[in-house]
C-alpha positions in Angstrom: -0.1 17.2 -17.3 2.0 15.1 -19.3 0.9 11.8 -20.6 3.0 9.6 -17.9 1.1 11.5 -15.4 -2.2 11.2 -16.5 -1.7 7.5 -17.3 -0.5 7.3 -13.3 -3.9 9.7 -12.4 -6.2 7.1 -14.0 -4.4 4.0 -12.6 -5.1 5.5 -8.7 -8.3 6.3 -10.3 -9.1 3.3 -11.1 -8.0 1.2 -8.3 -9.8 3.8 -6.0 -13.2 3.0 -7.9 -12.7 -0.8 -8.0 -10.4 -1.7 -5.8 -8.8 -5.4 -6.1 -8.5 -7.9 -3.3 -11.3 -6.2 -0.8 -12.9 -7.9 1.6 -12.2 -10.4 4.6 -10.2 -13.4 4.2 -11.3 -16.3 6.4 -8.1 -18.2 6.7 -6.2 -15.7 7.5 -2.8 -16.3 9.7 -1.7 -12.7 9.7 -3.8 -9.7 10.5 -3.0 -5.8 11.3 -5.2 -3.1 11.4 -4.3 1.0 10.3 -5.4 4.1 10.8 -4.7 7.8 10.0 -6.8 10.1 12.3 -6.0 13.3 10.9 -7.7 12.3 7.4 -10.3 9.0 9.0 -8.1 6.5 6.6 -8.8 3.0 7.8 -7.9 -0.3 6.7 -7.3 -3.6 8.4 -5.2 -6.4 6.3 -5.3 -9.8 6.1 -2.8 -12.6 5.0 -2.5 -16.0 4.6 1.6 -17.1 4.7 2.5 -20.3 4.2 6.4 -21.6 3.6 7.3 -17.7 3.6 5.2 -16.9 0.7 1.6 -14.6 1.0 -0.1 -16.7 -0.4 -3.4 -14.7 -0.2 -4.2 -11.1 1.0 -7.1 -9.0 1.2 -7.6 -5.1 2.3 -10.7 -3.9 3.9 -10.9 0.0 4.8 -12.2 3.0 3.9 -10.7 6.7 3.4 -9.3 8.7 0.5 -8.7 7.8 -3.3 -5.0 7.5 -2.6 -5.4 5.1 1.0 -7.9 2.8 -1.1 -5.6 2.6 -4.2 -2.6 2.4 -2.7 -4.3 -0.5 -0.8 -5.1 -2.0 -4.1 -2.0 -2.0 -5.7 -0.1 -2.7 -2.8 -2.0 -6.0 -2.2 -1.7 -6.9 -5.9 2.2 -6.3 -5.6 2.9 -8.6 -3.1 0.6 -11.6 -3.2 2.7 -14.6 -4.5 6.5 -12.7 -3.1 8.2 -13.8 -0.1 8.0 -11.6 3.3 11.5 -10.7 2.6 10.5 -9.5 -1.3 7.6 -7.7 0.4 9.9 -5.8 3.0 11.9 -5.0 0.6 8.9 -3.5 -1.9 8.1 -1.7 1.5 11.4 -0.5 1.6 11.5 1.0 -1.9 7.9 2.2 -1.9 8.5 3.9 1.6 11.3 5.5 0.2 10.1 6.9 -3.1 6.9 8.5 -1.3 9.6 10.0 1.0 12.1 10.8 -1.2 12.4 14.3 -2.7 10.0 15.2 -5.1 11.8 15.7 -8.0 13.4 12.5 -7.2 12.5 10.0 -9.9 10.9 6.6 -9.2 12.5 3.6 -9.4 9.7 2.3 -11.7 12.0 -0.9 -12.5 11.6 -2.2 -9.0 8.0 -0.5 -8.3 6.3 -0.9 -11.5 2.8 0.2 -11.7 3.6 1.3 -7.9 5.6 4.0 -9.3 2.0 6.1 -9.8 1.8 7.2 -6.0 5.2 9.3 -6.9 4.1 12.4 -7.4 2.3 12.2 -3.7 5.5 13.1 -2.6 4.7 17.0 -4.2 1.9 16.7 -1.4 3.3 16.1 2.2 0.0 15.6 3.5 -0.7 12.8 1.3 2.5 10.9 1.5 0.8 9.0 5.0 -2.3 8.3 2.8 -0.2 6.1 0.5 1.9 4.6 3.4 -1.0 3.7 5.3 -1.7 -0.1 3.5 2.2 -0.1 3.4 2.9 0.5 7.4 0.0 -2.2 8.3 1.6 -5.0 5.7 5.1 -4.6 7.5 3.2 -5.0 11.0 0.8 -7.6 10.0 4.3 -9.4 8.2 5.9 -8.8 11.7 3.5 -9.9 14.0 2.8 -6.6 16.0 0.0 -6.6 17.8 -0.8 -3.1 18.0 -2.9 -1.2 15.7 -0.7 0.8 12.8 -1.0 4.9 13.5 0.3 7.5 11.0 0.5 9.9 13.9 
């Protein structure tokens, strides 16, 4: 494994083991839930939104090293961006994890978000990483249902 790679491994690593902004948040305004039955991912998202900004979000959930992290990094992405910055980091997150994989990231616009890349080598995996990323977009849409990756 090359050095980008293993620096990428550790990041999920680490963000699986001590994930950043989990728990409830009590003031919540925004709220969606997620699941991917095939694999028993979980996670339900909270946000608070005011003036178009999250101002505050926070994961809770349970499932696989790549869910948990990409739940992690996802919420440290977009707390402080508008909903329309966070669409678009959907957008461009959605698409790498689709993309082909030999396809290189657009680490520019993803940064640190560019380590769930290589999921795309592993089809399975690619709705582990979407998960968090499927429930913001509903939570930052209002839709009341409950996200499915089936």
């Amino acid at each position: 494994m090359n050095a980008l790679g293993e620096l990428y491994q550790q990041l999920i690593i680490d963000h699986n083991r001590t994930p950043r902004n989990f728990g409830s948040l009590e003031d919540a305004n925004r709220f969606a839930a997620g699941d991917n039955p095939l694999c028993g991912d979980r996670i339900k998202l909270y946000l608070k939104v005011a003036d178009d900004v999250i101002q505050e979000i926070r994961f809770e959930g349970s499932g696989c090293a790549i869910s948990q992290a990409s739940a992690s990094l996802m919420t440290t992405a977009v707390r402080g961006k508008s909903l329309a910055e966070a669409l678009n980091l959907f957008n461009a997150f959605h698409g790498m994890v689709t993309s082909p994989p030999d396809a290189l990231p657009n680490s520019k616009a993803l940064g640190k978000l560019a380590a769930f890349g290589g999921v795309r080598a592993f089809p399975a995996r690619v709705k582990c990483a979407n998960l968090a990323w499927h429930t913001l977009r509903a939570a930052l849409q209002g839709e009341p249902q409950a996200v499915s990756t089936e």
